[in-house]
N, C-alpha and C positions, 0 to 999 in steps of 0.2 A: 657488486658482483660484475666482475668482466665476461664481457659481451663475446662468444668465440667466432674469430675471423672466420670469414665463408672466402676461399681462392676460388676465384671465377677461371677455369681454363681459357688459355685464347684459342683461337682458329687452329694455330698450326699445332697447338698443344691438342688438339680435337683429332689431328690426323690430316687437316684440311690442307694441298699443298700450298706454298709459295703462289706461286705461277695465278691459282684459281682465288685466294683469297686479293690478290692486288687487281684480278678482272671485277673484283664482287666492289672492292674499294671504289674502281673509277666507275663503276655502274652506280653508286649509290650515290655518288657527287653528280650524275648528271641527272637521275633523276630531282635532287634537291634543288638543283640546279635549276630546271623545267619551274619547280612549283615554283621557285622565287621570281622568274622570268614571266609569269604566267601570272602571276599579281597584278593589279590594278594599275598598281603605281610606277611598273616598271614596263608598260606599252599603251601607246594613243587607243590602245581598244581594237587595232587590226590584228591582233597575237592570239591564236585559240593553243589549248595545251601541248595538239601535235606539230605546232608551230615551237611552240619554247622547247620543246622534249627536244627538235632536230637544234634548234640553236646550239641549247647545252650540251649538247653530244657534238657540236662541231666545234664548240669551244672548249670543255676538256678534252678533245682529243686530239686540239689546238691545227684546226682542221681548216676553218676558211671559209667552206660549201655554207650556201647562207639562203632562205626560203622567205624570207624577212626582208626589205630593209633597214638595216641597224641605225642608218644616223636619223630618220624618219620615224618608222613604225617604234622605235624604244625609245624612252625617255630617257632625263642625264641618269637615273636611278638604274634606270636597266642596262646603259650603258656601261656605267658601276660593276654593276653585277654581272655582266657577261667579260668585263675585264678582269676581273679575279677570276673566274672561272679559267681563262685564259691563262693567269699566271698557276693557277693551282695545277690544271692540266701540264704545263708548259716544264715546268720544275719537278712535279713529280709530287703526289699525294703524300707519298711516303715521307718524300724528303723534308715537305713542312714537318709533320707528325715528331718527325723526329728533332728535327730545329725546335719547337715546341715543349716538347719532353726535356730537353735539355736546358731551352731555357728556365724551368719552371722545376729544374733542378733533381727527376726524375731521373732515375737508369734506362737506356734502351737497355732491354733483353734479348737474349737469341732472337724468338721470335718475331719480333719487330725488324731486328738484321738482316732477317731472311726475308723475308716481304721486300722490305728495304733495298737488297741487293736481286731482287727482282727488277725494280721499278729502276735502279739505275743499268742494271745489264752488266753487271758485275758479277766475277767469279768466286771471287774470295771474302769473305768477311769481316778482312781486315782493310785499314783503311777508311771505312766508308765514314767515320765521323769527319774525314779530313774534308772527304770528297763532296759531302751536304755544307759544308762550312766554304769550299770554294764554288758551289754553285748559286749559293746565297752572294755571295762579295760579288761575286762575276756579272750576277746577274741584277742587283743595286746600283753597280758602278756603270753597265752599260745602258740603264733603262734611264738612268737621269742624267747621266751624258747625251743621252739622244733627244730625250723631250727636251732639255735648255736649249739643242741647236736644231731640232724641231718648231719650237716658238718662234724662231724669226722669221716663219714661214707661216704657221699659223695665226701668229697675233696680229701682225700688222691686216692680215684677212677679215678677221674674225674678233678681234678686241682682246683686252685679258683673260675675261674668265672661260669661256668658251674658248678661246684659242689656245688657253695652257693648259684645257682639259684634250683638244683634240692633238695637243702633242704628246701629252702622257700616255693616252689611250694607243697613239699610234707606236708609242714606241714599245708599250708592251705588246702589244699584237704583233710587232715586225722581231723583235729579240725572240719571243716565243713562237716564231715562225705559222704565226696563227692563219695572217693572210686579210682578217676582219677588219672592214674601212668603214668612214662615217659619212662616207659617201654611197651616192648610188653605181656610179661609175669606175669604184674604188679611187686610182691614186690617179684617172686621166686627166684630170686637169692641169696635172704638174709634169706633166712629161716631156716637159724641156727645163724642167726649175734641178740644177746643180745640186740646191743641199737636200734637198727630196731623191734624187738619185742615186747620191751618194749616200746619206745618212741611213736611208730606211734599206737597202744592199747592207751597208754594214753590219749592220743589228742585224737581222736574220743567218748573216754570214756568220758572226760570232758565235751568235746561238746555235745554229746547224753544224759548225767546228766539231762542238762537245766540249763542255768545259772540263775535262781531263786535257785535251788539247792545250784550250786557251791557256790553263795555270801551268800547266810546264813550257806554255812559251815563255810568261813572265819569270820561271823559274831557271831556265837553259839559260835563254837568251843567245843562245849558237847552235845553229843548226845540226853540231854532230854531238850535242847533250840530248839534241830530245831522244825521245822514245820511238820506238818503233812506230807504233799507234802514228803517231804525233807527225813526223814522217809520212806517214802513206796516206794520212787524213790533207794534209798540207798538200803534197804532190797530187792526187786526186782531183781534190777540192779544185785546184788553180787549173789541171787539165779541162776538167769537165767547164769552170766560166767560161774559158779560150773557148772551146770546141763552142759550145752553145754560143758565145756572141759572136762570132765569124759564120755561125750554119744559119743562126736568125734574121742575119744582115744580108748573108746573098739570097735564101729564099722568099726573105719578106719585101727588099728594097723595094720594087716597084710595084708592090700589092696597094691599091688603092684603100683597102679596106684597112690597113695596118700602118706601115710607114710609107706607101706612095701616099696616104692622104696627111701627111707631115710637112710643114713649111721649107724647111733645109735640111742642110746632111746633119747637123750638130743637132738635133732632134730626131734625125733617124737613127743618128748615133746613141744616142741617152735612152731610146726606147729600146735599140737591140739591146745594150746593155742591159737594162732594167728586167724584159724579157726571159735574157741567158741564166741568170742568176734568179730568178723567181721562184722556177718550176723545181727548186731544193729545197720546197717544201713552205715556200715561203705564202704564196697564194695572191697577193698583190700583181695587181698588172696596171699599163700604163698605155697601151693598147687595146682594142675590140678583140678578146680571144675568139671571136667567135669566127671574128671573120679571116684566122691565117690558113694558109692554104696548108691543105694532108700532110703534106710532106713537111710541114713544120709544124704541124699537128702530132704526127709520129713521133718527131725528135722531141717535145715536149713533156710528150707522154713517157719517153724512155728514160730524160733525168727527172720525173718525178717519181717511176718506181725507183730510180737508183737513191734519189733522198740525199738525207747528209749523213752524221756522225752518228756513232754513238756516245750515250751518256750526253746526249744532247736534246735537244726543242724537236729536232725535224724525226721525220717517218723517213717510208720504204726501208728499202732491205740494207742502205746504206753503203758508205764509196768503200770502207774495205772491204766489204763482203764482192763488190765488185771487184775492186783488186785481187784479192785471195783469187776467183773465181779464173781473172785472165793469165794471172801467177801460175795458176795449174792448168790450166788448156796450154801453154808455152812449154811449161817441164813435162807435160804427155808428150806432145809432138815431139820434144827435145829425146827423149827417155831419159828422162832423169826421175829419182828414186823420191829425190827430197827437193822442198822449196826453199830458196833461197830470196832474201829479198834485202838490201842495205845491209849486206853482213848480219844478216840473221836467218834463222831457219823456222819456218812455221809447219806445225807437225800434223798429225792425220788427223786430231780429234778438231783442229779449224777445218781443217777440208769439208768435213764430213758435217760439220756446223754450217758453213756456207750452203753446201749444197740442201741439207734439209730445211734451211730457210730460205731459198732460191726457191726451190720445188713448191714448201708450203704457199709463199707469196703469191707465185703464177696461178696455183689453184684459185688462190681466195681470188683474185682480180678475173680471172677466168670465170667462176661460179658467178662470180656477182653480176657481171656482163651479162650473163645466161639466162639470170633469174629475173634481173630489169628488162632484157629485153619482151619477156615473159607479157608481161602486162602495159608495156607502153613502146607502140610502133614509133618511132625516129629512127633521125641517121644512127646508124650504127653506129661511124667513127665517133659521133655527139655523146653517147651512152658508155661507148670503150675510156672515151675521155674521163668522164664523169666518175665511174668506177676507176681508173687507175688514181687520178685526184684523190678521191675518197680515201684511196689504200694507203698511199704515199702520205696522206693528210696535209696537200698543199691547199687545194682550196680554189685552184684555178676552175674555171668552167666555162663552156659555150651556149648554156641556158637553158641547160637539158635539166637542173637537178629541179629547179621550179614547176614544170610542166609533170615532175613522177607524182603518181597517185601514191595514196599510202604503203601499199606494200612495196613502191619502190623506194618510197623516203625510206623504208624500215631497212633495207636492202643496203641503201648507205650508210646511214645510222653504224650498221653492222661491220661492215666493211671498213668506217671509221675509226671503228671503237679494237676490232682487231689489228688495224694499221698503228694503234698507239700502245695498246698494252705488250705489240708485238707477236707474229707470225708463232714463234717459237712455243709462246706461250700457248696456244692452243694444240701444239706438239707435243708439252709437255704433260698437257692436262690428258690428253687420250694415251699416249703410251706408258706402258709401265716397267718398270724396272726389277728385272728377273738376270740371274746367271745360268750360261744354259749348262745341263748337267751332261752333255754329253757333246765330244768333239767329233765332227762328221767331216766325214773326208772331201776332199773341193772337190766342185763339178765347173764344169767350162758352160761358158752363159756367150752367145755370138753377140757383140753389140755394136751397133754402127752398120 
C-alpha cells in the first residue's frame, strides 16, 4: 500500500516575504553559530554565551566588532568555526543553500529564487544560477591565491601548521571583508611588511568590488564592454582609495599616536594606505584607531557608511547608491529632467531607491547612537564610531564596543545584523503594497 505524500509549504508559500524569511535565515546561523562558539572545545574557558552570541553576529554579518580575543580566548576549533561562519555570512546563506541543492541534483524552486534574489540584491530572477556559480569560482580562486602568498608571511613566523592556518584564516576574513585577526593588535605588527599591505587590500578590495563586477571584468576585459554597474563601481571605488589615502596622510602624518610614532615615510606611507582602503568595510587596521585625531575620525566614519559594492562581502549603503545620489544633486542644480551617466540614463525608480536607503541608513546609525549612548557615558565621537562601524559592518573601533554593557552589545548586535541583511529590508518588511484608488490633485510642499 503506498504511503500518500504530505507537501510541506515553504515560507514564502505561507505568505512569509522574501525580505523577512532571509532576516529569519541569518538570525538562525548566528544563533547556531553562538551554541557552537560557546562549546567547550571552541574557547580557553574566557567565552560566556553573550560573548559567542556577539562573536557569531559579528561574523555572519561579516562584521569585524569583536568583545573576545580571537587568536587567544578561541581555540584552533573555534577559530574553525568562526571562519565558516565568516564565509557563510560573507557569500550569502542563500547562495550556499542553493550551491548545495544543485549539487545534490535537487531543483531550486520559485521560492528559494526569491529568498535567493534577496540575499544577492537582485531584481530579476533570472540569471541568479550564473551569478551563485561565479561567486563560488571568485571566491575559491581568490581565497587560496591569498593564503599561498599569505604564507610566506606567516610560516617562516609561525612554522607550517599554524602558519598555513593563519594565512587561510586571514584571507578568508580579509576577501569576506570581515575585519577578524588572530591577533590582539589586529594586522600592527606588519605595518611596513609589502605582502601584508598589499595582499590583505586586495582580498577585501575584490570582495567589496561585487563579484557582478569582478566576472564582467574577466568577461569585458575593455573598459567600454563593461556594464554600467561595472563602470561606476570601478570609478567610485578608485576615487574614494585616492581621496582616503591622501586625507589620512596629511591629517595623520605627524600624529604621534598614528604615523608620527612610525620609523620612516615608506611606513607612514603603507599605513596611510592600509588605513584609506580599510574603512570599505574591511575592519583590519594597521595603526591605534583609537588614537587618530576627529577629523580623521569623521572621514573614516564617512567611507565606512559609504561601504562597497553591491552583490558583494562589504556593508553600508554602498558607492553607487553614493554615486546615483551626487548624480542627482548635479542634474537638480543643473535642471535637468533625467540622469545621465557614461551614456546611459538611470530612471526615477533608482532615485527613489537611493534615497529611501540613504534615509533608512542614517536613521538606523542615528537611533543606535541614541540608544548606546542611553546606557553607557563615553566620548561621543568613540560611540558615533562604533555604531557607524556596526552599520557599514567594517569592524573598525576605538574601544568603545568592549566597555558597552549588554543592552549595548544588543544595540550593535542589531545594528550589525541590519547593516548585512541590508537597510531596505526592514523597508520592505514594514511597508505595504497597495494601489491607490483615487488620483488627488498636487499640492506644492516649500522645501529647502
Amino acid at each position: 500500500m503506498k504511503l500518500p505524500t504530505i507537501k510541506t509549504a515553504s515560507p514564502v508559500e505561507r505568505g512569509l516575504p522574501p525580505p523577512l524569511i532571509l532576516a529569519l535565515l541569518y538570525f538562525s546561523s548566528i544563533f547556531v553559530g553562538a551554541l557552537l562558539l560557546w562549546m567547550p572545545m571552541s574557547h580557553t574557558g574566557a567565552v560566556g554565551f553573550g560573548d559567542a552570541f556577539f562573536t557569531s553576529a559579528s561574523a555572519v554579518t561579516v562584521t569585524g566588532l569583536a568583545v573576545v580575543d580571537t587568536g587567544s580566548d578561541l581555540t584552533v576549533i573555534g577559530q574553525v568555526i568562526l571562519a565558516l561562519l565568516i564565509q557563510l555570512g560573507g557569500l550569502g546563506l542563500m547562495a550556499f543553500a542553493v550551491l548545495l541543492l544543485s549539487a545534490l541534483g535537487l531543483p531550486v524552486g520559485l521560492p528559494q529564487r526569491l529568498v535567493l534574489r534577496e540575499d544577492l540584491n537582485q531584481r530579476s530572477l533570472g540569471g541568479l544560477a550564473i551569478i551563485v556559480r561565479t561567486i563560488m569560482l571568485v571566491a575559491l580562486v581568490c581565497e587560496l591565491a591569498g593564503a599561498a602568498i599569505l604564507s610566506f608571511v606567516f610560516v617562516p613566523d609561525l612554522g607550517w601548521p599554524m602558519g598555513l592556518w593563519h594565512a587561510v584564516f586571514h584571507s578568508i576574513s580579509a576577501f569576506n571583508n570581515a575585519g577578524f585577526a588572530l591577533y590582539s593588535d589586529s594586522l600592527s605588527g606588519y605595518v611596513n611588511d609589502p605582502i601584508i599591505n598589499l595582499t590583505i587590500p586586495a582580498l577585501f578590495i575584490l570582495g567589496g568590488l561585487g563579484f557582478v563586477v569582478v566576472g564582467d571584468l574577466v568577461r569585458a576585459r575593455s573598459w567600454r564592454r563593461l556594464n554600467l554597474h561595472s563602470k561606476l563601481m570601478l570609478t567610485g571605488t578608485l576615487s574614494l582609495i585616492l581621496l582616503g589615502w591622501v586625507g589620512f596622510a596629511a591629517l595623520e602624518w605627524t600624529n604621534p599616536a598614528t604615523l608620527g610614532g612610525l620609523p620612516d615615510t615608506a611606513s607612514r606611507l603603507w599605513a596611510s594606505w592600509f588605513q584609506a582602503v580599510t574603512p570599505r568595510t574591511a575592519g583590519f587596521n594597521t595603526i591605534d584607531t583609537g588614537g587618530m585625531h576627529d577629523s580623521t575620525t569623521l572621514m573614516t566614519m564617512s567611507l565606512m557608511l559609504v561601504g562597497g559594492g553591491s552583490t558583494s562581502t562589504a556593508g553600508g549603503i554602498k558607492v553607487t547608491t553614493l554615486i546615483v545620489l551626487l548624480i542627482g544633486t548635479v542634474a537638480f542644480f543643473r535642471r535637468q529632467t533625467a540622469l545621465h551617466v557614461f551614456g546611459r540614463s538611470l530612471g526615477v525608480e533608482d532615485v527613489m531607491k537611493v534615497m529611501a536607503l540613504t534615509t533608512i541608513s542614517i536613521f538606523i546609525v542615528l537611533a543606535g547612537i541614541f540608544l548606546i549612548s542611553i546606557s553607557h557615558d563615553e566620548e561621543f565621537l568613540d560611540l558615533a564610531f562604533e555604531a557607524t562601524s556596526a552599520f557599514g559592518t567594517v569592524g573598525l573601533s576605538r574601544g568603545a564596543t568592549g566597555e558597552l554593557d549588554g543592552f549595548g552589545r544588543a544595540v550593535i548586535i542589531a545594528i550589525m545584523f541590519l547593516g548585512r541583511v541590508g537597510p531596505l529590508t526592514l523597508g520592505f518588511f514594514l511597508a505595504t503594497h497597495s494601489r491607490p484608488r483615487v488620483r488627488y490633485p498636487k499640492g506644492d510642499v516649500y522645501l529647502g
